[in-house]
PDBQT receptor file of N, H, CA, C and O in Angstrom, charges set to zero:
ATOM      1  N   UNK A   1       0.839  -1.176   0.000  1.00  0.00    +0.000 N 
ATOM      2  CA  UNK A   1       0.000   0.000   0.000  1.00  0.00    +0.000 C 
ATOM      3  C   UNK A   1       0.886   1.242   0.000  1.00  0.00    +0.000 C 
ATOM      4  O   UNK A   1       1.907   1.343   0.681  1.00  0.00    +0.000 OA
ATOM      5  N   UNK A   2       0.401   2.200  -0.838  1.00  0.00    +0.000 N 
ATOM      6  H   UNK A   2      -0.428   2.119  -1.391  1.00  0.00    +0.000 HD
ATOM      7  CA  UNK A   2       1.296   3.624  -0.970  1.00  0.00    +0.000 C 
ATOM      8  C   UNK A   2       0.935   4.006   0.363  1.00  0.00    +0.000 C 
ATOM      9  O   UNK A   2      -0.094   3.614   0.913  1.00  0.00    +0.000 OA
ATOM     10  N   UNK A   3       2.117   5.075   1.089  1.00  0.00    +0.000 N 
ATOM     11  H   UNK A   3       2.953   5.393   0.642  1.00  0.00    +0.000 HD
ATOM     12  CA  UNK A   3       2.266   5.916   1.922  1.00  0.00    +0.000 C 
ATOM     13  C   UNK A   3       0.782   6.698   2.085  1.00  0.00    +0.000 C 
ATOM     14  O   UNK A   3       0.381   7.123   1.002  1.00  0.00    +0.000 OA
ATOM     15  N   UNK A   4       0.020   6.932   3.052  1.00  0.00    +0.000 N 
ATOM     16  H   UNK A   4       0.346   6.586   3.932  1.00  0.00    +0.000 HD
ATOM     17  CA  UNK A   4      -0.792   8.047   2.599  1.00  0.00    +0.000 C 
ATOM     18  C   UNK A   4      -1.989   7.809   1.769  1.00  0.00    +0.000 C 
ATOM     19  O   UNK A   4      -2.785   8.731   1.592  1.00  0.00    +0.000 OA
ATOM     20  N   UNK A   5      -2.225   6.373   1.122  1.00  0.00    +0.000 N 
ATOM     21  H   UNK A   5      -1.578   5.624   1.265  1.00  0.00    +0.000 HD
ATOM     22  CA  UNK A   5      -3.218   6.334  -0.210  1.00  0.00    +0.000 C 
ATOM     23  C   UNK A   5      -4.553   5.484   0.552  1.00  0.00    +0.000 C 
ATOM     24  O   UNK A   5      -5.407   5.096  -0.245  1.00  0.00    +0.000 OA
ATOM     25  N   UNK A   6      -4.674   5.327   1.285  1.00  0.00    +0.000 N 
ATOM     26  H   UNK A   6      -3.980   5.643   1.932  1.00  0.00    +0.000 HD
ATOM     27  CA  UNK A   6      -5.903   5.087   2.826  1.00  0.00    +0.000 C 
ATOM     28  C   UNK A   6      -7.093   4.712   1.445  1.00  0.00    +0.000 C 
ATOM     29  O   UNK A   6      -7.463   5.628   0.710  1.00  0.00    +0.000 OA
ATOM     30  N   UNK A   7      -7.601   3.247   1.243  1.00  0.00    +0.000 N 
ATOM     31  H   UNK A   7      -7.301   2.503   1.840  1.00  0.00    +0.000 HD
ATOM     32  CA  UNK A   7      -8.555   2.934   0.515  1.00  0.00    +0.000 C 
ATOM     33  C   UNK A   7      -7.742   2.364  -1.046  1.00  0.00    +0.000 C 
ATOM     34  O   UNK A   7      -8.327   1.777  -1.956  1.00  0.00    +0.000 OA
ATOM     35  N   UNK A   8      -6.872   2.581  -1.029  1.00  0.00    +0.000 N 
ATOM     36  H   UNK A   8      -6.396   3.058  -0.290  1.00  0.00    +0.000 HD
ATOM     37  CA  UNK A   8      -6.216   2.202  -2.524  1.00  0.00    +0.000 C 
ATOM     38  C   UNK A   8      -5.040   1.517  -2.351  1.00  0.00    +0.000 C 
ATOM     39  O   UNK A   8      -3.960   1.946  -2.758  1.00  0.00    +0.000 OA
ATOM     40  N   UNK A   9      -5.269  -0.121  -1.439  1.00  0.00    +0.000 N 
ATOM     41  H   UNK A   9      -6.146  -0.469  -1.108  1.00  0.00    +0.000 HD
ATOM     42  CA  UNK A   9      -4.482  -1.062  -1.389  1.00  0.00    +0.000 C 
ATOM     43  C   UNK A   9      -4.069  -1.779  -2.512  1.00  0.00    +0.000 C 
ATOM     44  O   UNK A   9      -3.227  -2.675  -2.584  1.00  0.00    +0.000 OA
ATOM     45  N   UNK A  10      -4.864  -1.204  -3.504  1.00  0.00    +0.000 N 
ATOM     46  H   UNK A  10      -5.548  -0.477  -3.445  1.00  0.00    +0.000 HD
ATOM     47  CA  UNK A  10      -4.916  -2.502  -4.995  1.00  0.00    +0.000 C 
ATOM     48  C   UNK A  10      -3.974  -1.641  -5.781  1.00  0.00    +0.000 C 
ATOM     49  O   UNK A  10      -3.744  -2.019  -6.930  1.00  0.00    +0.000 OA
ATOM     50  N   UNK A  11      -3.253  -0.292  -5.258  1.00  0.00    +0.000 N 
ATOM     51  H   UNK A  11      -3.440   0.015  -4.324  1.00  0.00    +0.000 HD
ATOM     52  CA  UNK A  11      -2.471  -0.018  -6.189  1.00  0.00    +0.000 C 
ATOM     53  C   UNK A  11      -1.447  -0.217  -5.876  1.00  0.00    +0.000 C 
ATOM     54  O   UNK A  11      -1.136   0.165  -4.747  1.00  0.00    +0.000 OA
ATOM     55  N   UNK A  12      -0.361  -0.952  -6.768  1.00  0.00    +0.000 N 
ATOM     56  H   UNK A  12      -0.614  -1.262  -7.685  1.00  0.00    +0.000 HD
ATOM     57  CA  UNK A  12       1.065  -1.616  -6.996  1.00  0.00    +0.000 C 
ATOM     58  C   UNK A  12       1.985  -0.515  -7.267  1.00  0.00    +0.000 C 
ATOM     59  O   UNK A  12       2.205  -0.088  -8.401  1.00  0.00    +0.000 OA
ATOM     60  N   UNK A  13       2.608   0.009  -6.016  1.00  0.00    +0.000 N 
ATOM     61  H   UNK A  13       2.430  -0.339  -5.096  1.00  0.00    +0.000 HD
ATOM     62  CA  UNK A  13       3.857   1.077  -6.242  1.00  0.00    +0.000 C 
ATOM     63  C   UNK A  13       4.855   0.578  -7.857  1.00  0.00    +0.000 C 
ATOM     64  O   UNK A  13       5.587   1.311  -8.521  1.00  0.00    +0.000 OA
ATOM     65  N   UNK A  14       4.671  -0.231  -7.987  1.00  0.00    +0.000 N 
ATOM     66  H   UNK A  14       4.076  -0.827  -7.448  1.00  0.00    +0.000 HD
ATOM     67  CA  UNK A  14       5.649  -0.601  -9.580  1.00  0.00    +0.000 C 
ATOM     68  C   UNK A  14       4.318  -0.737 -10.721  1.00  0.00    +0.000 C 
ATOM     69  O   UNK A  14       3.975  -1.838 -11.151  1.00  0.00    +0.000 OA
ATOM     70  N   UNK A  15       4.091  -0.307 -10.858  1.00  0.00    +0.000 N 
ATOM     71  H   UNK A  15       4.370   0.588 -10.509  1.00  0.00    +0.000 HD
ATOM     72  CA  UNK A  15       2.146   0.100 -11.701  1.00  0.00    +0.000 C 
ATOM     73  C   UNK A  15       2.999   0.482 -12.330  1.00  0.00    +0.000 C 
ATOM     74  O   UNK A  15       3.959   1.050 -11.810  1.00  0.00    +0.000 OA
ATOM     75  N   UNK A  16       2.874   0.232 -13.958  1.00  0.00    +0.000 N 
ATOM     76  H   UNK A  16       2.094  -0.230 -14.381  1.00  0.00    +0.000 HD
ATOM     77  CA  UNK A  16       2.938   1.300 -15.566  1.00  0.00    +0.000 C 
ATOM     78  C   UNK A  16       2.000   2.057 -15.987  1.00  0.00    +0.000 C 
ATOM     79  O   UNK A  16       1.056   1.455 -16.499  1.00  0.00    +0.000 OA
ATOM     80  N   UNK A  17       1.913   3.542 -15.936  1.00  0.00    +0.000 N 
ATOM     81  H   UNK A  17       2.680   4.031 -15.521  1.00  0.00    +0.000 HD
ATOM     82  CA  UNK A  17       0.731   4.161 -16.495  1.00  0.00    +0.000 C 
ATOM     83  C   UNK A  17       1.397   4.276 -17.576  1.00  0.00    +0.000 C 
ATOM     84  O   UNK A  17       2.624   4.185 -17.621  1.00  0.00    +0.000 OA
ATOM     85  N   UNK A  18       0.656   4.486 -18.555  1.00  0.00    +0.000 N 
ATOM     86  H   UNK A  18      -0.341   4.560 -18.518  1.00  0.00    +0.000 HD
ATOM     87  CA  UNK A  18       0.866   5.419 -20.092  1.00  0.00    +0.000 C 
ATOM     88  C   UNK A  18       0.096   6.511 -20.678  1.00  0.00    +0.000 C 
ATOM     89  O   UNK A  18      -1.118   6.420 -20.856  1.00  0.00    +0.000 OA
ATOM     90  N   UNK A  19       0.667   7.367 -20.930  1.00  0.00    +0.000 N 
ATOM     91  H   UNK A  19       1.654   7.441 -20.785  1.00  0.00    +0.000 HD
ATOM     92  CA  UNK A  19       0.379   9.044 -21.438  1.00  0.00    +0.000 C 
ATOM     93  C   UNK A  19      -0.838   8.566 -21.847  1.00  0.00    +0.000 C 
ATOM     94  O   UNK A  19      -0.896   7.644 -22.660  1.00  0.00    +0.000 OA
ATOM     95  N   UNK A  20      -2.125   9.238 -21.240  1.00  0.00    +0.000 N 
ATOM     96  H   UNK A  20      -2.078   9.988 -20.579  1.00  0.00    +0.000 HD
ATOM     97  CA  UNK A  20      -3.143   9.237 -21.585  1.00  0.00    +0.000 C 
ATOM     98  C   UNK A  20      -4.059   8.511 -21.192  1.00  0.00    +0.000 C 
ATOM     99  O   UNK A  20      -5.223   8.795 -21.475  1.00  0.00    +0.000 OA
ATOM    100  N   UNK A  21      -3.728   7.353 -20.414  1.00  0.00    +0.000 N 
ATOM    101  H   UNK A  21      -2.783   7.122 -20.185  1.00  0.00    +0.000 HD
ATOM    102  CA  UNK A  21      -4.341   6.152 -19.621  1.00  0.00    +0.000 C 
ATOM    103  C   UNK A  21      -5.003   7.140 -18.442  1.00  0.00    +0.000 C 
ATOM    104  O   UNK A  21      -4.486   8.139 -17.942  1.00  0.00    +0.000 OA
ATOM    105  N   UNK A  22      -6.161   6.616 -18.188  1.00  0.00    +0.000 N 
ATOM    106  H   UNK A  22      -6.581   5.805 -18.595  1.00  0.00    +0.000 HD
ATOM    107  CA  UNK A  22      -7.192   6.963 -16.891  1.00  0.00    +0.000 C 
ATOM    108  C   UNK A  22      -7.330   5.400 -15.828  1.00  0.00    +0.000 C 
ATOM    109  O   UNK A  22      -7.961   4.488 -16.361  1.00  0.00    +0.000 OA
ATOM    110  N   UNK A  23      -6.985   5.235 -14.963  1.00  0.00    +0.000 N 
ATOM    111  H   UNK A  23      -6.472   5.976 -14.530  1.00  0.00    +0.000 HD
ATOM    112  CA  UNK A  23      -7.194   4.577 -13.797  1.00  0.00    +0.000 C 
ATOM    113  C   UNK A  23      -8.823   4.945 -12.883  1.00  0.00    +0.000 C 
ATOM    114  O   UNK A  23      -9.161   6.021 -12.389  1.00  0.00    +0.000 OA
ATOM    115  N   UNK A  24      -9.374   3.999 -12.900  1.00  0.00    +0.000 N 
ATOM    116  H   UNK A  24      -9.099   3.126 -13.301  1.00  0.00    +0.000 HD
ATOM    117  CA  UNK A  24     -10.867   4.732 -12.023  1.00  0.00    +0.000 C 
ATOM    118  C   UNK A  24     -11.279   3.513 -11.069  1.00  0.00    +0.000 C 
ATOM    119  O   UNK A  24     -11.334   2.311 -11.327  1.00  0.00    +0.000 OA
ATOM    120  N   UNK A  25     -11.597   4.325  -9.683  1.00  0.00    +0.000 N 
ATOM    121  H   UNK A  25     -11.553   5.302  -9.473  1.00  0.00    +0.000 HD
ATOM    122  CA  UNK A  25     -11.452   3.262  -8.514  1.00  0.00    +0.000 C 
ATOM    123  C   UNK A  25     -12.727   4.104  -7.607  1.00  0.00    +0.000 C 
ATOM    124  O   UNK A  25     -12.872   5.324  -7.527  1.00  0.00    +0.000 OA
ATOM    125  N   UNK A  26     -13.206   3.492  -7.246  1.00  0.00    +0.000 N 
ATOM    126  H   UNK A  26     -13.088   2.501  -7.311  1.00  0.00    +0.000 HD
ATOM    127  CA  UNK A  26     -14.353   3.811  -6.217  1.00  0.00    +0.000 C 
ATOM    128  C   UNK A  26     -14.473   5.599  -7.120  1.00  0.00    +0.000 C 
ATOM    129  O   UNK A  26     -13.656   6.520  -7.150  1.00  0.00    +0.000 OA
ATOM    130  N   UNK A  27     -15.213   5.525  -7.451  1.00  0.00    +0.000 N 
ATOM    131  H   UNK A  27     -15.877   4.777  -7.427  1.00  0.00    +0.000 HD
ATOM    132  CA  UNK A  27     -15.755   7.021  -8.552  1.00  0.00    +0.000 C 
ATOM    133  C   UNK A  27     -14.157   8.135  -8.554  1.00  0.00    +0.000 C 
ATOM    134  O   UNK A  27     -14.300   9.357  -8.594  1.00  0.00    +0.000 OA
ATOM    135  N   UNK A  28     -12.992   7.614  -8.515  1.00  0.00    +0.000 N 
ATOM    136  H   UNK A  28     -12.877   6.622  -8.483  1.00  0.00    +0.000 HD
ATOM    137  CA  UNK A  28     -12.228   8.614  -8.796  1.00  0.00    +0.000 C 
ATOM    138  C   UNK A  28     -11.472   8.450  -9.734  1.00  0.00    +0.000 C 
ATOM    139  O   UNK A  28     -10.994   7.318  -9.798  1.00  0.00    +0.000 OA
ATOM    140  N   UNK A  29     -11.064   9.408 -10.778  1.00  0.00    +0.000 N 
ATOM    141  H   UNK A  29     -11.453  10.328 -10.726  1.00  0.00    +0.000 HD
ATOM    142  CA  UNK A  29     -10.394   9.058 -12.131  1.00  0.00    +0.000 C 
ATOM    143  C   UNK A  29      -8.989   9.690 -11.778  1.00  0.00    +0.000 C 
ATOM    144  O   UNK A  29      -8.707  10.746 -11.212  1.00  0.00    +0.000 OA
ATOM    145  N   UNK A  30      -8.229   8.716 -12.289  1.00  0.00    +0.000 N 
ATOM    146  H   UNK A  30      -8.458   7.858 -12.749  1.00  0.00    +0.000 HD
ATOM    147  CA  UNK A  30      -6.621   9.351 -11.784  1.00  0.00    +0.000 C 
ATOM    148  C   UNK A  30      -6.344   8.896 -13.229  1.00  0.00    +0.000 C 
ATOM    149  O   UNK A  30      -6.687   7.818 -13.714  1.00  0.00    +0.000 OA
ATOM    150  N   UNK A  31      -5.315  10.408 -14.159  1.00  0.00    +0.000 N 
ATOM    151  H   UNK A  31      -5.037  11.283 -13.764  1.00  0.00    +0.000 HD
ATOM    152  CA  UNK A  31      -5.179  10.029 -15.457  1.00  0.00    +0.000 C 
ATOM    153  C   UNK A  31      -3.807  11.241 -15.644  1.00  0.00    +0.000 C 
ATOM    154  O   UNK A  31      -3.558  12.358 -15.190  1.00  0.00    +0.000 OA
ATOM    155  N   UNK A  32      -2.931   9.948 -16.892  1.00  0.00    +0.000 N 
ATOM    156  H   UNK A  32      -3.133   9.041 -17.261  1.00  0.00    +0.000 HD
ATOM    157  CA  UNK A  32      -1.400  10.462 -16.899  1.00  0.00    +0.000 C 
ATOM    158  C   UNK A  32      -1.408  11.881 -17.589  1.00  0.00    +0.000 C 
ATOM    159  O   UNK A  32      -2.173  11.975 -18.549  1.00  0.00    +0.000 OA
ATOM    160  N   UNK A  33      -0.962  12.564 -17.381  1.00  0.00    +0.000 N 
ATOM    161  H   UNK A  33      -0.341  12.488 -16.601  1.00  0.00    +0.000 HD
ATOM    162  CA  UNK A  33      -0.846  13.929 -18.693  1.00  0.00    +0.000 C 
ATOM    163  C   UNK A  33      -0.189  14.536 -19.444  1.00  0.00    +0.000 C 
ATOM    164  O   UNK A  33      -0.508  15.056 -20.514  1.00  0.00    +0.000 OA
ATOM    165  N   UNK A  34       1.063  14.493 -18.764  1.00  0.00    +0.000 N 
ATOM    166  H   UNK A  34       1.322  14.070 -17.895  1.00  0.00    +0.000 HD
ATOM    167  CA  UNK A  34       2.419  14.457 -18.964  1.00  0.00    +0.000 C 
ATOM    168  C   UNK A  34       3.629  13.450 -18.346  1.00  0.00    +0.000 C 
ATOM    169  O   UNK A  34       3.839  13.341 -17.138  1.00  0.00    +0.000 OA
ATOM    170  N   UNK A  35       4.346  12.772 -19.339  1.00  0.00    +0.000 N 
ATOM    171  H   UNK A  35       4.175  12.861 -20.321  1.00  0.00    +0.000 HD
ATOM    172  CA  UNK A  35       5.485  12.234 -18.935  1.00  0.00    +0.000 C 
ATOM    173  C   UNK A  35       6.962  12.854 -19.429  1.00  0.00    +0.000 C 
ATOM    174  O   UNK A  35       7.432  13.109 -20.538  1.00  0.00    +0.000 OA
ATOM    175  N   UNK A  36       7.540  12.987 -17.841  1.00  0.00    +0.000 N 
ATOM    176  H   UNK A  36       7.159  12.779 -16.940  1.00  0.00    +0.000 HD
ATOM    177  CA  UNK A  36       9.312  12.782 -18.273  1.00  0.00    +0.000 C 
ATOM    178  C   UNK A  36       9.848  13.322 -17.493  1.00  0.00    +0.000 C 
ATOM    179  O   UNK A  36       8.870  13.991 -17.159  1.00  0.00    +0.000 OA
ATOM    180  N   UNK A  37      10.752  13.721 -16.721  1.00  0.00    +0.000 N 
ATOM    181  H   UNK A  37      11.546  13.177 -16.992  1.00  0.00    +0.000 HD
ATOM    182  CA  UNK A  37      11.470  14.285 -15.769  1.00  0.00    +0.000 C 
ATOM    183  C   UNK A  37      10.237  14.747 -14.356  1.00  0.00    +0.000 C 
ATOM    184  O   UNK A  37      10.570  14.724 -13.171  1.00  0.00    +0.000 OA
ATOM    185  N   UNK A  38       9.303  15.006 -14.684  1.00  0.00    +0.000 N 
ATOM    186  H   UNK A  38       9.032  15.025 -15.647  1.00  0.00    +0.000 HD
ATOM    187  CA  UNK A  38       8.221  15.540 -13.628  1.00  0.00    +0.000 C 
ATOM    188  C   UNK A  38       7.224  15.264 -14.491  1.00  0.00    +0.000 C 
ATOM    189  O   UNK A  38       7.026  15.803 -15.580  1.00  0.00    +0.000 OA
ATOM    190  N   UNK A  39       6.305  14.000 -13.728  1.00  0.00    +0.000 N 
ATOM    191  H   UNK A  39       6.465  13.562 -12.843  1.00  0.00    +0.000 HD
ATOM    192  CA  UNK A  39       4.960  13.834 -14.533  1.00  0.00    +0.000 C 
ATOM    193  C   UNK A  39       3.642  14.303 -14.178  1.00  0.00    +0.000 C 
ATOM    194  O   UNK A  39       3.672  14.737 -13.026  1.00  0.00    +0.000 OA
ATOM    195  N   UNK A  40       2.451  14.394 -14.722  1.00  0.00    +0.000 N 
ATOM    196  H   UNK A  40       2.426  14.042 -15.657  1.00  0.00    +0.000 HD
ATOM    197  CA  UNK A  40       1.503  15.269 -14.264  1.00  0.00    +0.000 C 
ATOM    198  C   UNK A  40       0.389  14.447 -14.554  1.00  0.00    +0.000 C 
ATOM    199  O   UNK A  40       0.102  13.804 -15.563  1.00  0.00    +0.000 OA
ATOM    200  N   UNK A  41      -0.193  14.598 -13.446  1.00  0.00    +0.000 N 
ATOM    201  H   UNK A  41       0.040  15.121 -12.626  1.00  0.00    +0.000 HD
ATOM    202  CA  UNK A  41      -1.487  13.685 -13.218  1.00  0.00    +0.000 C 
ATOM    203  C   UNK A  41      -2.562  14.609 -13.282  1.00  0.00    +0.000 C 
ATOM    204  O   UNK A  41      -2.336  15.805 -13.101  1.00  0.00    +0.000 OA
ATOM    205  N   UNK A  42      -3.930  14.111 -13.565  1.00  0.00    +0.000 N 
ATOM    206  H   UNK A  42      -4.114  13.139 -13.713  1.00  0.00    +0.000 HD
ATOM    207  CA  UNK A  42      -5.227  14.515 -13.083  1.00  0.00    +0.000 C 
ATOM    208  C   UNK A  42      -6.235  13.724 -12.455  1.00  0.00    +0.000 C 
ATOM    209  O   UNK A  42      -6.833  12.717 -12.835  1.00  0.00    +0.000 OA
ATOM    210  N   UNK A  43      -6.303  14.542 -11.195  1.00  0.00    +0.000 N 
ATOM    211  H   UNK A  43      -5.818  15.360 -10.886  1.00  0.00    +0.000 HD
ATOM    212  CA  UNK A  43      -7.255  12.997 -10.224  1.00  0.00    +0.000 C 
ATOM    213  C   UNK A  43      -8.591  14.194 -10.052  1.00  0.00    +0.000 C 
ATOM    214  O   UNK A  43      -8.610  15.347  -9.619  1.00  0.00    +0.000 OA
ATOM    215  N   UNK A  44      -9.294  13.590 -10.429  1.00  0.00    +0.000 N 
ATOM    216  H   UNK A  44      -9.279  12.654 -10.781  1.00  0.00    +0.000 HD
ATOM    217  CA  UNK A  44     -10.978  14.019 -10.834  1.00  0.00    +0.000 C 
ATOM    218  C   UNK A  44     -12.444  13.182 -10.389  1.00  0.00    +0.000 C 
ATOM    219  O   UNK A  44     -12.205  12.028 -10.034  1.00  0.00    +0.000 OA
ATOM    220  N   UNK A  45     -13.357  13.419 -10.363  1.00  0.00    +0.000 N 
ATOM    221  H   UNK A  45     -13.551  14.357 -10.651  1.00  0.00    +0.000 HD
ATOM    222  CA  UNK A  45     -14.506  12.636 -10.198  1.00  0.00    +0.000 C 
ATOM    223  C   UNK A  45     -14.827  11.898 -11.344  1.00  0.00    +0.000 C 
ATOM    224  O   UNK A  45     -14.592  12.581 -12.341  1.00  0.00    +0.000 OA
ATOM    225  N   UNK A  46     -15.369  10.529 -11.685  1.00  0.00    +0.000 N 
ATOM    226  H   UNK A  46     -15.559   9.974 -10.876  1.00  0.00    +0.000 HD
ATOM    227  CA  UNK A  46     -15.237   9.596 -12.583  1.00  0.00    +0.000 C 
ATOM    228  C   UNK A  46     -16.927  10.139 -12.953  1.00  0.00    +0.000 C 
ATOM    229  O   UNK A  46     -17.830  10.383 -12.153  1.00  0.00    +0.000 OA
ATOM    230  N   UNK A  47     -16.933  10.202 -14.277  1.00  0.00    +0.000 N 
ATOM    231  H   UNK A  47     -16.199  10.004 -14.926  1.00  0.00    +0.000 HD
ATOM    232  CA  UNK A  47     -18.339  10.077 -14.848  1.00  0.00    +0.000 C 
ATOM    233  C   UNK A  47     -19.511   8.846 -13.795  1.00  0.00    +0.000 C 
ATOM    234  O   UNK A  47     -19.157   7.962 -13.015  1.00  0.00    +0.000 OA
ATOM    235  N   UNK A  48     -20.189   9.050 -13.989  1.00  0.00    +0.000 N 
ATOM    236  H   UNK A  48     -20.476   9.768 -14.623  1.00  0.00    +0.000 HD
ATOM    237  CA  UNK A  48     -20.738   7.845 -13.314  1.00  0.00    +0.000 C 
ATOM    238  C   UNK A  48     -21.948   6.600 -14.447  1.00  0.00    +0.000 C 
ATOM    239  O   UNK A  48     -22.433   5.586 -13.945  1.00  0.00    +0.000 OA
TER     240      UNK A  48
C-alpha cells in the first residue's frame, strides 16, 4: 500500500501508467498527462 493512499491497497507502487491512460477506482479518475522528468497527473470525479 502507498504511503498516505488510505482505501487504494490494490495499487502496486511498480504500476505502468501510459500518457493518456485513466485509472478509475471507487468514482475517482486518476489520469497520466504528462510524462518525463516531472509527470503530471489529473485525479478528478469519474463520470458515473
Amino acid at each position: 500500500m502507498l504511503s498516505g493512499a488510505k482505501g487504494f491497497s490494490w495499487i502496486d507502487s511498480g504500476y505502468l501508467t501510459y500518457l493518456g491512460e485513466t485509472l478509475v477506482t471507487d468514482g475517482v479518475a486518476i489520469s497520466l498527462i504528462t510524462s518525463g522528468d516531472v509527470d503530471t497527473v489529473r485525479v478528478s470525479l469519474a463520470a458515473p
